[in-house]
C-alpha positions as CSV (number, residue, x, y, z in Angstrom):
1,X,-34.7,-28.9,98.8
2,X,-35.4,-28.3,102.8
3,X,-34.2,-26.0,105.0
4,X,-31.3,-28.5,106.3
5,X,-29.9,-28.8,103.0
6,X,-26.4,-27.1,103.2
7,X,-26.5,-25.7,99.8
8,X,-29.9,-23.3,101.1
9,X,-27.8,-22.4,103.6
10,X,-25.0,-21.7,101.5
11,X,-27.3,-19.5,99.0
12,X,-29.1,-17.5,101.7
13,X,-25.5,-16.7,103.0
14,X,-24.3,-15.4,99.9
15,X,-27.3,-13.2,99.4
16,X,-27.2,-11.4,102.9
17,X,-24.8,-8.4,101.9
18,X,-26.7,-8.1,98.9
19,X,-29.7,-8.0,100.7
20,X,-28.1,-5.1,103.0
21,X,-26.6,-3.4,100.0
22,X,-30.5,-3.1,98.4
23,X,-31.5,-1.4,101.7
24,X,-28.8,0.9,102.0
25,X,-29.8,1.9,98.4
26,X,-33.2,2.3,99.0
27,X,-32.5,4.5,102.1
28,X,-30.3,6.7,100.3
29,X,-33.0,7.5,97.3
30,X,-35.7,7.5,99.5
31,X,-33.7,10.3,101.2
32,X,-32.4,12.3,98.3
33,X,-36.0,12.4,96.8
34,X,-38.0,12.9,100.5
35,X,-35.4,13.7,102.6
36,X,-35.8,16.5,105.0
37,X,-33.6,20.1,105.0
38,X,-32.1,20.3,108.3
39,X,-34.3,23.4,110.5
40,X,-32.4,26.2,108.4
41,X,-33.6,29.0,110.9
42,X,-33.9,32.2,109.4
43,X,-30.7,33.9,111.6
44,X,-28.9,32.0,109.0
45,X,-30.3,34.2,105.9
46,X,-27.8,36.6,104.2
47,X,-29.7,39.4,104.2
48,X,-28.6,42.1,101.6
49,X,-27.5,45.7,103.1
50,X,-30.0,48.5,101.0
51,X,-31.1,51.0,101.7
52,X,-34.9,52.2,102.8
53,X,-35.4,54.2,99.5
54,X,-38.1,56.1,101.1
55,X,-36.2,59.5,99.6
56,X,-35.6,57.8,96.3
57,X,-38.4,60.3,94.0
58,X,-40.9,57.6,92.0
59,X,-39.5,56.4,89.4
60,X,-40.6,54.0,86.3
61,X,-37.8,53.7,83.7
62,X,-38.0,51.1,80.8
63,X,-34.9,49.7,79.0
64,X,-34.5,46.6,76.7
65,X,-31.3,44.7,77.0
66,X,-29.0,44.2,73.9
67,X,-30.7,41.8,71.3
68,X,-28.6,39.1,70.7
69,X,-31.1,36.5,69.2
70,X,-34.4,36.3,67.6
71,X,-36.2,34.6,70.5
72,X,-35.1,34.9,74.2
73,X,-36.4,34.0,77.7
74,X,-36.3,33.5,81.3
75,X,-34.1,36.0,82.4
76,X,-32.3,36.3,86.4
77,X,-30.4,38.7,88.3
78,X,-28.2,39.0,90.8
79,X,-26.3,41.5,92.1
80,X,-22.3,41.8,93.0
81,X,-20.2,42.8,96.3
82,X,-19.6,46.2,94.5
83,X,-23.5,46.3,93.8
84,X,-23.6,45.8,89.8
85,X,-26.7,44.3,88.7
86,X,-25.9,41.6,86.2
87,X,-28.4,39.6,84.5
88,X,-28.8,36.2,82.4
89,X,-31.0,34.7,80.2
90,X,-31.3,32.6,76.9
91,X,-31.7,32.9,73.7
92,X,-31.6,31.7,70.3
93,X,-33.6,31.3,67.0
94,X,-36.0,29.3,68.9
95,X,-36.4,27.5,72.6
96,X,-35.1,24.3,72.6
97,X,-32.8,25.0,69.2
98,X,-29.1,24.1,69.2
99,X,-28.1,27.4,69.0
100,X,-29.3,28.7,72.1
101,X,-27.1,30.0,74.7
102,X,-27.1,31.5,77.9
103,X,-26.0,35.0,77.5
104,X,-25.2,37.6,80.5
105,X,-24.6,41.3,80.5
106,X,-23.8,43.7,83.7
107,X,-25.3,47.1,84.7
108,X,-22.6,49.6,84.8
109,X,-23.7,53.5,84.7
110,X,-26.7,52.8,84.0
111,X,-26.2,51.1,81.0
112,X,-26.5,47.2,80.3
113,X,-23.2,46.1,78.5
114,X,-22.7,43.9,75.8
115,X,-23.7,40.3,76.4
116,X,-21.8,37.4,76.3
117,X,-22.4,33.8,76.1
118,X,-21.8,31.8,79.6
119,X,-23.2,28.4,78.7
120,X,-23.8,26.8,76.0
121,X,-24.4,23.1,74.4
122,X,-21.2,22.3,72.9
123,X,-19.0,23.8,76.3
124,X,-21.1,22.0,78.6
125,X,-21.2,18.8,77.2
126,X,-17.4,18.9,77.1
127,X,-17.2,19.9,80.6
128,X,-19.6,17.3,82.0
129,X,-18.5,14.8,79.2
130,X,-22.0,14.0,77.9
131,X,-24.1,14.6,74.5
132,X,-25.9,18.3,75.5
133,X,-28.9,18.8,72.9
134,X,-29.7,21.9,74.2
135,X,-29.9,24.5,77.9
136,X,-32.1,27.3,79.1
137,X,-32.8,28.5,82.5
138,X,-30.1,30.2,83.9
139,X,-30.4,31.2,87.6
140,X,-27.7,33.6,89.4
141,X,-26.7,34.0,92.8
142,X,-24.1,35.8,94.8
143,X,-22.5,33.9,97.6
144,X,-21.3,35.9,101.4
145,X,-17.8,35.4,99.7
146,X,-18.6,37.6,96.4
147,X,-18.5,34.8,94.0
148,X,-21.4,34.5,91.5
149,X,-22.8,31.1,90.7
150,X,-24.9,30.1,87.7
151,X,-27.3,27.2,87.5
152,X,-28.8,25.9,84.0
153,X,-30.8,23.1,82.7
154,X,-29.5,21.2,79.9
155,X,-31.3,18.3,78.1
156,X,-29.9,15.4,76.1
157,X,-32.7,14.0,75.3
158,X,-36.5,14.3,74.8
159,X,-38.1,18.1,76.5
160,X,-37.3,19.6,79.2
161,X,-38.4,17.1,81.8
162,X,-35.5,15.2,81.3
163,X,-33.2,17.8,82.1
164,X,-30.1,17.9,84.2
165,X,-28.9,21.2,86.6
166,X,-25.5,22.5,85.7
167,X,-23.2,24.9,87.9
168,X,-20.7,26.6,87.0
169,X,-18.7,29.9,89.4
170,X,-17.0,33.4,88.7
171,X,-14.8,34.4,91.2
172,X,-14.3,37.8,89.0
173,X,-17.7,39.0,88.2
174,X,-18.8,37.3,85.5
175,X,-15.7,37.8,82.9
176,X,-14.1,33.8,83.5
177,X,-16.0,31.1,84.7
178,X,-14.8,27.6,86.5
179,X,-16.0,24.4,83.9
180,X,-19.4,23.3,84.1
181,X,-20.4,20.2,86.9
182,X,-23.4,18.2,86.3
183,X,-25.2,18.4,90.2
184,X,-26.4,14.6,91.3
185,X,-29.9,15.5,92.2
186,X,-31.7,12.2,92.1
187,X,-30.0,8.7,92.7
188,X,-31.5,7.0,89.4
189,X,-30.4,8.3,86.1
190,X,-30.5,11.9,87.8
191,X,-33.2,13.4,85.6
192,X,-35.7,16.2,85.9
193,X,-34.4,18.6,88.3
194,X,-34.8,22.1,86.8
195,X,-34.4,25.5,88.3
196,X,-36.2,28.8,87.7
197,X,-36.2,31.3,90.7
198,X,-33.5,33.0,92.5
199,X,-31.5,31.1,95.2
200,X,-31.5,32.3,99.0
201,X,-28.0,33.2,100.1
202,X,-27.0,31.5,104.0
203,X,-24.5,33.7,106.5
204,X,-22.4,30.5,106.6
205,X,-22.0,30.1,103.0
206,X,-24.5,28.8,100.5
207,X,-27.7,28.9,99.3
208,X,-31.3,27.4,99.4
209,X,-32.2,26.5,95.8
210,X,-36.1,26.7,94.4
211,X,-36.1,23.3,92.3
212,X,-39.1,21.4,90.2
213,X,-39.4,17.7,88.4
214,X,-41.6,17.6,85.3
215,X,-40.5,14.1,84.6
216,X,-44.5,11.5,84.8
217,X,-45.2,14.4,87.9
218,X,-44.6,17.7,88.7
219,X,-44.0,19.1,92.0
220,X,-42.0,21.9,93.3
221,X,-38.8,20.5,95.7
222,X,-35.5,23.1,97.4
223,X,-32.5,21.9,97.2
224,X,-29.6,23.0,100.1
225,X,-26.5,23.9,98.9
226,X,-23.6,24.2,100.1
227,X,-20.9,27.4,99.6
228,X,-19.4,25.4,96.3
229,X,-23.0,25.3,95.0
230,X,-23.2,21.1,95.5
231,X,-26.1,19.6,96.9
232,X,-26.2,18.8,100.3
233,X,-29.9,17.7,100.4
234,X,-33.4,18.0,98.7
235,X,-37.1,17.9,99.4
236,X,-40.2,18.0,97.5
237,X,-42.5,20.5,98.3
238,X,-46.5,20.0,99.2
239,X,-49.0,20.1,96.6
240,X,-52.2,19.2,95.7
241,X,-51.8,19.7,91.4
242,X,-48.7,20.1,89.9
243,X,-47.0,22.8,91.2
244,X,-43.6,24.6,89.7
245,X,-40.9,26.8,90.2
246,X,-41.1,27.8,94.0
247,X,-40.3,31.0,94.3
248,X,-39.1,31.1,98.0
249,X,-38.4,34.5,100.5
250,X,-37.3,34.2,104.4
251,X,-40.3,35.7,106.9
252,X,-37.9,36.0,109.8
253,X,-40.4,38.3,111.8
254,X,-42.3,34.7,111.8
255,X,-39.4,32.5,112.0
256,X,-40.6,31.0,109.0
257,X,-39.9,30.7,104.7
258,X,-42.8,31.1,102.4
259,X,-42.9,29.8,99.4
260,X,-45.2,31.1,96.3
261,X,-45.7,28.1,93.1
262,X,-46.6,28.2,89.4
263,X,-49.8,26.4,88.8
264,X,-49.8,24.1,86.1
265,X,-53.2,22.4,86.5
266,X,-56.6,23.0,86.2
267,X,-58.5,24.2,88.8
268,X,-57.7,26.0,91.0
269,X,-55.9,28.6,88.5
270,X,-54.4,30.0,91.4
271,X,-51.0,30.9,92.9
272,X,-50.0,27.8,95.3
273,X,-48.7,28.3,98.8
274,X,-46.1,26.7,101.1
275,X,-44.0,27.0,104.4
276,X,-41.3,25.6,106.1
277,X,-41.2,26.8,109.7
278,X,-37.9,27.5,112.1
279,X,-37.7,24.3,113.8
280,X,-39.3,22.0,111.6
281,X,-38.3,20.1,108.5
282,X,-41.1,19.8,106.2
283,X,-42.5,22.4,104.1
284,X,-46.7,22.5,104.5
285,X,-49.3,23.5,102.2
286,X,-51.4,26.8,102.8
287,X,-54.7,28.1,101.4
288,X,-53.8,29.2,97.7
289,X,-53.5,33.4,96.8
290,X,-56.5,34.5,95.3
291,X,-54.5,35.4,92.5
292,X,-55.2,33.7,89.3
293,X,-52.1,32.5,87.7
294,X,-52.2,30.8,84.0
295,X,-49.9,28.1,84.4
296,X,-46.6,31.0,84.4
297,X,-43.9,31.7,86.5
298,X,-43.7,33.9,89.4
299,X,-41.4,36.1,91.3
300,X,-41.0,37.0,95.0
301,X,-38.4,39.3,96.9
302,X,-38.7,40.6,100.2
303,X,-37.4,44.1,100.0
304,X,-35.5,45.9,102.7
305,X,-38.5,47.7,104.6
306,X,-39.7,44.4,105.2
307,X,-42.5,44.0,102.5
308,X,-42.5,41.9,100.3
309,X,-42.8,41.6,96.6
310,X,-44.8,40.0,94.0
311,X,-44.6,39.6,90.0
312,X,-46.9,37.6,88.3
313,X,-49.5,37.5,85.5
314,X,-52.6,37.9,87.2
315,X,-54.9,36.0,85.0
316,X,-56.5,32.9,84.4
317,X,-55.8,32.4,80.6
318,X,-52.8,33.9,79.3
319,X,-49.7,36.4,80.1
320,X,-51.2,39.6,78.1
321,X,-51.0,41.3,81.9
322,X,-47.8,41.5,84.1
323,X,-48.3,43.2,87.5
324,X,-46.3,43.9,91.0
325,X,-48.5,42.7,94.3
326,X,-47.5,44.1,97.7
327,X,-47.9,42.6,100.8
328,X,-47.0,44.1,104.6
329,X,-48.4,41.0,106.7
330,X,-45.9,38.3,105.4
331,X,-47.6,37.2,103.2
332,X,-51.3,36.9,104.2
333,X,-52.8,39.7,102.4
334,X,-51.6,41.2,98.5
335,X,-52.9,44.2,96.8
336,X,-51.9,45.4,93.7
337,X,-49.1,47.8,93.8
338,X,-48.0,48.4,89.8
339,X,-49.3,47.7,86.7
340,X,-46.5,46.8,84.7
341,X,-48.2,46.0,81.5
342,X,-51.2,44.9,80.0
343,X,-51.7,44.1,76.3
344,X,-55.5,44.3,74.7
345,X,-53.8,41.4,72.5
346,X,-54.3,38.2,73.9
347,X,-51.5,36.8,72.1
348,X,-48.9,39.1,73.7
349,X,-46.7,37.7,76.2
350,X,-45.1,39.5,79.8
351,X,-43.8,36.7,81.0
352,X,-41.1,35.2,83.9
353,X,-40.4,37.9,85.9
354,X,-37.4,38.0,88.2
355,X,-36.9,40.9,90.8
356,X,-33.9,42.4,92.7
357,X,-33.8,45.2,94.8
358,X,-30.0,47.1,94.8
359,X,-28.0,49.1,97.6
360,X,-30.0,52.2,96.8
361,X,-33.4,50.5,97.3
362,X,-34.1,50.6,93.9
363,X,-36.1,47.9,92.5
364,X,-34.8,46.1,89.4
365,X,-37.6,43.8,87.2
366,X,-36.7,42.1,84.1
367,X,-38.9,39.9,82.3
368,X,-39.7,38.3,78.5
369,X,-41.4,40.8,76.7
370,X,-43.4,39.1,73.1
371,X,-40.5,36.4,73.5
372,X,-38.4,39.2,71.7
373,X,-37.0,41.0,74.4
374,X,-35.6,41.4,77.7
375,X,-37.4,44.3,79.1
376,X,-35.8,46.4,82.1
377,X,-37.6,48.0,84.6
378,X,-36.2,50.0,86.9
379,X,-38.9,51.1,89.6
380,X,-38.1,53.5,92.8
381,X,-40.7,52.1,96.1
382,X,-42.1,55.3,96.2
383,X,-43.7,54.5,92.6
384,X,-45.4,51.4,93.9
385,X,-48.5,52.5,95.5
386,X,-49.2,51.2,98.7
387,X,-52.9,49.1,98.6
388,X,-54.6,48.1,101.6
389,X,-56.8,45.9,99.7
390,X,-57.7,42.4,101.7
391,X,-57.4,39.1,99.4
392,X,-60.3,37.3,100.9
């Protein structure tokens, strides 16, 4: 056949808009995957009112929330218009089992209430209409209009890097919640997108999510959402090694959002680094802290003075040791503020912190304790002592 022959022609016009419809799809993955976050500029931060809590006497108080299951983990916090702490987490007889749910209780008084189940298998997989094996990793966040949103993973099937985020809204605090909506994340089969860390509320409504993938690679990515909790946009996050669970805090002294990452390879066993600067749109690598981290989640928080706030096991090799870092300089330099605990038993396990600080300027920690418990810590600034010690 030669390129005269009216049936070549005929063909090659046929496949033109199929052609174009192939680009437009590659363009739009290529985008959801790599795509850049509009320059967010940190004016556009919803920065909670507290107070300095330089008055506040020290204080170290620690509390368990209710027991509700044999195993639990990954709790988050967020805290209400009215300023009630309220707190999630999972549990069940195991991770992973079927009869894990996500389970959330309020601070009221001083005391944490009864928990109740938010999410579970069976209600989320007749809300998104799919087969839901199992869920875990809740993460809260309270929007500028007073609603609180929860995110979760659920898997169908295989681990967790397979996993799908789920959303679901409480315009009332927590006591009803809108059904469950599967977020489109990734434009083929819309798998391994996970969540661990707390969101960053916007003025304008909405939030900047901390994201990871697991699924053949793992690397950190933020998703932008907007003020229903849908995803406007995502992009993956610098790394050398697979990196997870961002933890992200605005640094808008330095016009700037900083970015501290789980380390889940091999050398270095360090806490990984990363930016994204006002006026740019890609996040960039920085030196790593020379903190060791052993492959476990961290926390960050900015608190209202300005600080900021680290939790993290500080180890190479296991999460027997849970401490609070300070830093005064953004970031660049951490000394150890509070030792929150430290087991001689290597097997013991302090582990996923998540920190909140509330209109009094107390801080709030909760974290697994022995995969038991959720342990409450609640911890006045003028207990955390203030280091001057330069990470070199």
């Amino acid at each position: 056949m030669n390129a005269g022959d009216p049936a070549m022609n005929k063909c090659s016009t046929a496949a033109l808009p199929l052609l174009v419809l192939a680009i437009a799809l590659l363009a739009a993955a290529y985008r959801v995957h790599y795509g850049t976050i509009p320059a967010l500029g940190n004016r556009q931060v919803a920065y909670p009112a507290a107070a300095d809590g330089s008055t506040v006497p020290p204080l170290n108080r620690l509390t368990f929330l209710p027991s509700v299951a044999p195993s639990v983990h990954a709790a988050t916090l967020a805290r209400l218009t009215d300023g009630t702490v309220v707190c999630a987490w999972f549990a069940g007889s195991r991770e992973g089992a079927r009869d894990v749910a996500i389970y959330c209780s309020l601070l009221r008084g001083g005391r944490w209430a009864r928990p109740c189940i938010i999410a579970d298998p069976h209600q989320t997989g007749r809300d998104t209409a799919r087969y839901v094996r199992k869920v875990g990793n809740p993460v809260l966040g309270c929007d500028t209009a007073g609603r609180l949103h929860l995110w979760y993973v659920s898997t169908s099937v295989g681990g967790w890097s397979t996993s799908a985020l789920n959303h679901r809204v409480s315009a009332d605090g927590g006591a009803s919640w809108s059904r469950a909506e599967r977020l489109v994340t990734a434009p083929f089969f819309n798998l391994s997108t996970l969540a661990r860390t707390q969101p960053v509320p916007l003025m304008g409504g909405g939030f900047v999510l901390p994201s990871y993938h697991e699924l053949f690679t793992k690397h950190g990515e933020i998703l932008r959402l907007d003020d229903r909790g849908m995803v406007l946009d995502k992009q993956r996050m610098p790394g050398g090694g697979p990196l997870l669970q961002p933890a992200v805090a605005p640094i808008p002294e330095k016009g700037e959002f900083l970015a501290l990452l789980r380390n889940a390879g091999t050398e270095p066993r360090r806490i990984a680094v990363a930016a994204l600067r006002d006026g740019e749109d890609r996040w960039l690598a920085r030196p790593y802290l020379p903190l060791a981290n052993p492959d476990s989640s961290v926390a960050l928080l900015r608190l209202s003075d300005g600080r900021l706030l680290l939790a993290c096991n500080p180890l190479t090799d296991g999460r027997q040791k849970l401490s609070l870092f300070l830093s005064s300089d953004s970031g660049m330099n951490w000394g150890e503020a509070f030792s929150v605990e430290n087991s001689p038993e290597t097997g013991d396990e302090f582990s996923y912190p998540a920190l909140l600080q509330d209109r009094e300027g107390m801080i709030h920690l909760v974290y697994t304790w022995k995969r038991r418990k959720i342990a409450h810590r609640l911890i006045s600034p003028a207990a955390l002592a203030n280091p001057e010690v330069r990470m070199e």
